[in-house]
C-alpha positions as CSV (number, residue, x, y, z in Angstrom):
1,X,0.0,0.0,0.0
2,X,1.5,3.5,-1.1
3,X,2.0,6.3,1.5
4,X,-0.5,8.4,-0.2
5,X,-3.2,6.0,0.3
6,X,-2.3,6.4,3.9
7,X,-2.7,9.7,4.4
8,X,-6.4,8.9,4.8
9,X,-6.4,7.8,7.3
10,X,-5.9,8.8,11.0
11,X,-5.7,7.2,14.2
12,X,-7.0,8.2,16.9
13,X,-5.1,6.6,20.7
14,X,-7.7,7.7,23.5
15,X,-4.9,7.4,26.7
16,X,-5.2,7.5,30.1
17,X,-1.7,6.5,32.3
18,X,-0.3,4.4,29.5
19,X,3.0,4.9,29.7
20,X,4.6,1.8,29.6
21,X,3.0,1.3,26.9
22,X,2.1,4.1,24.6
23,X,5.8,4.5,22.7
24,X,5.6,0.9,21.7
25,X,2.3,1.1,20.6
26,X,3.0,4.6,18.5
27,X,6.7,2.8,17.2
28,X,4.2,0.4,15.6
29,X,1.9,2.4,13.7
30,X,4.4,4.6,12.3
31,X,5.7,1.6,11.1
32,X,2.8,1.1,9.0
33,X,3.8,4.0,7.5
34,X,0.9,6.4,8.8
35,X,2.8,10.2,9.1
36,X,3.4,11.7,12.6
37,X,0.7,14.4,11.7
38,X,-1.9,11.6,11.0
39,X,-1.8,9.7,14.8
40,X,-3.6,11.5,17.4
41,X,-3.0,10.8,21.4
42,X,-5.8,11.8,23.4
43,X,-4.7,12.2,26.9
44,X,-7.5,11.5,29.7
45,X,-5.2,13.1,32.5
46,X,-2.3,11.0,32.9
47,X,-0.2,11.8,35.7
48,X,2.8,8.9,34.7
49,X,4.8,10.7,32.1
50,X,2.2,9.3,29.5
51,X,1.9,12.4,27.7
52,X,5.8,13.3,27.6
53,X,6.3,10.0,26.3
54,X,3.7,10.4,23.1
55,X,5.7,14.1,22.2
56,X,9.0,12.5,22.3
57,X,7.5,10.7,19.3
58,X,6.6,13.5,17.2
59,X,2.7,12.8,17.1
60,X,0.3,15.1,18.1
61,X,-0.8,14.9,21.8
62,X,-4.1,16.1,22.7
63,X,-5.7,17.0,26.1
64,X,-8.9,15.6,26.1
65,X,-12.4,17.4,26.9
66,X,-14.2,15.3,29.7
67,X,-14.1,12.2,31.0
68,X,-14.3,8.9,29.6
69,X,-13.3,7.2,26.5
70,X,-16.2,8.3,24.5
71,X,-15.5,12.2,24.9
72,X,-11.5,11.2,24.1
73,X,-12.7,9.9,20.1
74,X,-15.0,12.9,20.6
75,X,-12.2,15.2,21.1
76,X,-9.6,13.7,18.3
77,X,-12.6,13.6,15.9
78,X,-12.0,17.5,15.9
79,X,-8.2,17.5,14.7
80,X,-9.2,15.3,11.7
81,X,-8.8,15.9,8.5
82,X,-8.6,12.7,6.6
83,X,-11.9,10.4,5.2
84,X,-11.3,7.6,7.6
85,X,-10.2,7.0,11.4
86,X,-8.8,4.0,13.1
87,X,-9.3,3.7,17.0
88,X,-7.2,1.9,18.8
89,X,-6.4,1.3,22.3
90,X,-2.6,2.4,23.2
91,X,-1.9,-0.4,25.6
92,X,-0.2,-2.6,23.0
93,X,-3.1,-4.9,23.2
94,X,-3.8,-4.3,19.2
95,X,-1.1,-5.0,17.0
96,X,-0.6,-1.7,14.2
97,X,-0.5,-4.2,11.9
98,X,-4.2,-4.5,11.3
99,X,-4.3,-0.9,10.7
100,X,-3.8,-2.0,6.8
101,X,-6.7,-4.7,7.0
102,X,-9.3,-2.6,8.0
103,X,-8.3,0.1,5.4
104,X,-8.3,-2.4,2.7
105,X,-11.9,-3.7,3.9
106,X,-13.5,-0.4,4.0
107,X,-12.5,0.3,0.5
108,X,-15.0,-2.4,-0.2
109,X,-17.6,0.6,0.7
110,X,-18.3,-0.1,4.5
111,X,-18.9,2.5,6.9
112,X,-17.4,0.5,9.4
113,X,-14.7,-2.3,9.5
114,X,-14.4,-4.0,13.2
115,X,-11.3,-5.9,14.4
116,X,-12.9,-9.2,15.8
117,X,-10.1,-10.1,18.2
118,X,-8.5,-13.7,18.2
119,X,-7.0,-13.7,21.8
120,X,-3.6,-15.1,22.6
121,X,-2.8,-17.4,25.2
122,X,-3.1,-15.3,28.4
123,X,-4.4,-12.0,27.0
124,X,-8.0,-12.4,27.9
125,X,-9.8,-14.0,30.6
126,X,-12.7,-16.7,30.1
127,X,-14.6,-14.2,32.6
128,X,-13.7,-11.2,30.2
129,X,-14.5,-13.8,26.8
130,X,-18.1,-15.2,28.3
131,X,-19.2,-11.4,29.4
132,X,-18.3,-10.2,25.6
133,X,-19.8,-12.6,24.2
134,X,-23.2,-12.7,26.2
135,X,-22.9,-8.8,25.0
136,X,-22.6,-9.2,21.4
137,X,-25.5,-11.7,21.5
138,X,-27.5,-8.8,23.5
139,X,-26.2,-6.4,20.6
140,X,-27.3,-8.7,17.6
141,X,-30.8,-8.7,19.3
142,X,-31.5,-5.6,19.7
143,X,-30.2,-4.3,16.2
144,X,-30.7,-7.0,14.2
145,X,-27.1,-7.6,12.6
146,X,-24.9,-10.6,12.7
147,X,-21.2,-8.9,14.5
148,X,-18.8,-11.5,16.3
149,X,-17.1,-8.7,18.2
150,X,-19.0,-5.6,19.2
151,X,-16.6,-4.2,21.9
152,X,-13.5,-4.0,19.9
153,X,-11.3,-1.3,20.9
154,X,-9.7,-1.5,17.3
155,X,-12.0,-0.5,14.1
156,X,-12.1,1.9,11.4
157,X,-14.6,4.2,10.4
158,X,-15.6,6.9,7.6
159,X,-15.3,10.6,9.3
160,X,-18.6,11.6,8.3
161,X,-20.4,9.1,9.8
162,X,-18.4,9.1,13.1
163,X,-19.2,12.9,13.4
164,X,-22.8,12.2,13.1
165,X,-22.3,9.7,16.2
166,X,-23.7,11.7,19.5
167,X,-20.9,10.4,21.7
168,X,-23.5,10.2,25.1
169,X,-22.8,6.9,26.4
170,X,-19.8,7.0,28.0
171,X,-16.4,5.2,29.3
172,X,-16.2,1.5,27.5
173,X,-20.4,1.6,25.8
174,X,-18.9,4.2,23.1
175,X,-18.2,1.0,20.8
176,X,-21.6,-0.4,20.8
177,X,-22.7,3.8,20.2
178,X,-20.8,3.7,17.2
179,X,-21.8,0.2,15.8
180,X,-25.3,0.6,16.8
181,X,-25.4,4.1,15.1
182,X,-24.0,2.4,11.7
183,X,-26.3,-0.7,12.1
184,X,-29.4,1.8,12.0
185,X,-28.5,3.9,10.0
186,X,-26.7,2.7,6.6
187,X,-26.4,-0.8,7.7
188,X,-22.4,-0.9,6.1
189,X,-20.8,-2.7,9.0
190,X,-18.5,-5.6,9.0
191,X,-15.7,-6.8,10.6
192,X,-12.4,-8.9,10.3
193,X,-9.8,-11.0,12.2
194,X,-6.9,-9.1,14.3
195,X,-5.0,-10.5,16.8
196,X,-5.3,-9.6,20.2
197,X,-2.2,-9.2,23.0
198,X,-2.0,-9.4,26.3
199,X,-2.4,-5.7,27.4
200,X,1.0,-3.5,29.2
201,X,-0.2,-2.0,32.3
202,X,-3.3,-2.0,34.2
203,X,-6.5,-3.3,33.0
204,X,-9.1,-0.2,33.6
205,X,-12.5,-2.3,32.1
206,X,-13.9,-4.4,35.4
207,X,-16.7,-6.7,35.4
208,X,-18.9,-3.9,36.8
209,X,-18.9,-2.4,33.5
210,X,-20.4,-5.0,31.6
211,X,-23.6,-3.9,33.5
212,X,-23.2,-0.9,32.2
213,X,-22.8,-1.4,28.7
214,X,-25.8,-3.7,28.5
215,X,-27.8,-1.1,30.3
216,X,-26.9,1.5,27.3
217,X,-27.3,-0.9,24.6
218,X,-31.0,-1.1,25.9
219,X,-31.0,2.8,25.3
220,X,-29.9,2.8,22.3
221,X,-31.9,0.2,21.5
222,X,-34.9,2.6,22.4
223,X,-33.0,5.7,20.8
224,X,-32.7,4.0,16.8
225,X,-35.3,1.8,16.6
226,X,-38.2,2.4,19.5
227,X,-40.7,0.7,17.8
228,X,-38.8,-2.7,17.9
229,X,-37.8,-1.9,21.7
230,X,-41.7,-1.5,22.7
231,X,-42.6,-4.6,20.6
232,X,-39.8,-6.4,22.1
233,X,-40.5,-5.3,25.3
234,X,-44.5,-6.7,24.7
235,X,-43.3,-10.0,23.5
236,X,-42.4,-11.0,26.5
237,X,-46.4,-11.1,28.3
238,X,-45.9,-14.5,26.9
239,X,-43.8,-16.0,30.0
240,X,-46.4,-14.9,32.0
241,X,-49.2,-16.0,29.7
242,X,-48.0,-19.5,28.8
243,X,-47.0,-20.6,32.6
244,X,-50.8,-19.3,33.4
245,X,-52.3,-21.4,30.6
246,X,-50.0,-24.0,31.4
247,X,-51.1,-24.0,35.3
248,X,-55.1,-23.7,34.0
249,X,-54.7,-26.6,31.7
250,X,-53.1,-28.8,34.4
251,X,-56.1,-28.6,36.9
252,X,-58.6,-28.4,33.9
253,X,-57.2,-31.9,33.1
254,X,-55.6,-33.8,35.9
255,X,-58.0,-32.1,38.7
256,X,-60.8,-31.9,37.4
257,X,-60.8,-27.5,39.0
258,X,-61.8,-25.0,36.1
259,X,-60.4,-21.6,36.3
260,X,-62.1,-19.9,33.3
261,X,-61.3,-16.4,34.2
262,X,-57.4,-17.3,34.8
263,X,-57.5,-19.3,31.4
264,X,-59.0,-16.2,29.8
265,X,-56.4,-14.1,31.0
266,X,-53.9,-17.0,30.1
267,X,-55.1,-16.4,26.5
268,X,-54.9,-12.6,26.6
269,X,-51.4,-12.4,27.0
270,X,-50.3,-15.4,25.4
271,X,-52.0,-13.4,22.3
272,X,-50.6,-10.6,23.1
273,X,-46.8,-11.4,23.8
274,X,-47.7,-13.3,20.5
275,X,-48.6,-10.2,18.2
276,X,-46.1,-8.3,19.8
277,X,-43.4,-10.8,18.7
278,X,-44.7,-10.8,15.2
279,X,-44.5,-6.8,15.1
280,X,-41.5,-6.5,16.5
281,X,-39.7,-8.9,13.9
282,X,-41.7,-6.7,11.5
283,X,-40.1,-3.4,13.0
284,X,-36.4,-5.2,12.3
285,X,-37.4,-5.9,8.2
286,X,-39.0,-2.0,8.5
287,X,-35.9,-0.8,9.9
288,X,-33.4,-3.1,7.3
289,X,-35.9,-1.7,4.5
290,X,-35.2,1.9,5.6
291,X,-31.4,1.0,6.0
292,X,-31.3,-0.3,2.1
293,X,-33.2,2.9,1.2
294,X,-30.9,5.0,2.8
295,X,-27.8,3.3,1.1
296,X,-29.6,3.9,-1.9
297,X,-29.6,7.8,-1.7
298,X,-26.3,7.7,-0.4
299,X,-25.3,5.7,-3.5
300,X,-27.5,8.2,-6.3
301,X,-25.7,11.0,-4.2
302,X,-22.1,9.8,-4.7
303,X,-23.0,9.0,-8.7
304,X,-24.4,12.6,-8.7
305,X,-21.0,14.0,-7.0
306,X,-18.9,11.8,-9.4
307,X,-20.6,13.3,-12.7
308,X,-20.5,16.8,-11.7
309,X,-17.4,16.1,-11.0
310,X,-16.6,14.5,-14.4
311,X,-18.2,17.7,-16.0
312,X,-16.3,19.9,-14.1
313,X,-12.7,18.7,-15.5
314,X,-14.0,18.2,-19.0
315,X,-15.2,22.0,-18.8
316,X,-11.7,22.9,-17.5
317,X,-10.0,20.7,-19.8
């Protein structure tokens, strides 16, 4: 890949006490040939040298505007100037390597290319492993896309549609924000294979924040598609309404004890958790419908771009 291709890109190191780690981690994206003027540290407030470390290496150093990880991509989303931005965590946990991968995939005409990490021996715990995984699944529900890897903290993604992203949920939920934002809105999102290291330094994600994360993927859940949230949120009258029946039917049969007003109330909700299944898979074939529409304009307006530009050098030619 030539270095002009790479000057479209720029990556974006949200930091915070990384300094046993950051120089490594910025050694190995320069050399993947990305310029000094193209990586971006955003510094959280480090108070271990972090910072010093980062301008010893010639890249541009940030202080970053609030607190968390989401208003650090916020904050280096403001010094770019190239089409796409890679995110990547700077505690050597994501090899630079990859940078090339997902700039090669998002040629393909994605909006956003994922890392799907394949852990080493050691660089993960099963804890860690189960709790993304249980979180992707909960992602892939709610927005009705098929992602191995939600949480990556290594992805790349077109500046326009990252700017469009409202950056409120914060700390480690900014990931799903931006995958959920992509899923509902043009739908271009894949993802890849990238190797994933044991991290330098000191983990800062804790179980705790799994909590968390699910909690905002159930808002923006509500935010991007409501309609399947509430339909969702109906389906579920039929746990209630299928142990009732199921209760009814038992003494209707093996006791001979009717209970027609439970029974009726059985059927109620079993109907009702029923319908509001069916409408809320309808809401996710809506919402895909709307996506494909959307990709549609977005394609006419690129074709329109491309001719006028076209006309514009045949005029000057």
């Amino acid at each position: 890949m030539n270095n002009t291709a790479l000057k479209d890109i720029t990556v974006i190191i949200p930091v915070l006490n990384e300094a046993e780690a950051i120089g490594r981690v910025i050694d190995e994206v320069l050399e993947t040939g990305i310029p000094h003027s193209n990586i971006i540290v955003v510094d959280g407030g480090s108070t271990d040298g972090t910072v010093e470390i980062a301008k010893s290496k010639g890249v541009c150093v940030v202080p970053q505007e609030g607190k968390g990880k989401a208003l650090a991509i916020k904050t280096g989303l403001k010094y770019v100037g190239t089409p796409y931005v890679v995110v990547m965590d700077g505690d050597y946990s994501y090899p630079a390597k990859h940078i090339l991968d997902l700039y090669a995939k998002i040629l393909e005409g994605y909006d956003l290319v994922i890392g799907k990490r394949k852990c080493e021996k050691g660089s993960q715990s099963i804890v860690y492993r189960f709790g993304n995984w249980v979180l992707t699944k909960i992602f892939n529900l709610l927005f009705g896309v098929g992602i191995g890897d939600v949480l990556s903290g290594m992805y790349i993604v077109h500046r326009d549609r990252l700017r469009e992203v409202s950056f409120e949920m914060p700390h480690f939920s900014v990931e799903s924000e931006i995958a959920a934002h992509i899923a509902a809105t043009t739908g271009r999102i894949t993802e890849i294979p990238i190797h994933y290291r044991r991290r330098i330094g000191e983990k800062k994600l804790r179980i705790r924040h799994g909590l968390v994360i699910a909690r905002d993927m159930v808002r923006l859940a509500w935010r991007y598609n409501p309609a399947f949230f509430i339909f969702a949120l109906g389906a579920l009258l039929l746990v209630p309404g299928l142990v009732l029946g199921a209760w009814a039917a038992y003494h209707y049969f093996f006791t001979g004890i009717k209970y027609y007003v439970k029974g009726l109330i059985a059927i109620i909700l079993t109907l009702a958790g029923f319908l509001s299944m069916f409408h809320a898979i309808m809401a996710i074939y809506v919402k895909r419908i709307e996506m494909r529409a959307q990709q549609r304009i977005e394609n006419l307006k690129e074709y329109i771009r491309e001719v006028l530009r076209e006309n514009r050098i045949n005029k000057e030619s």
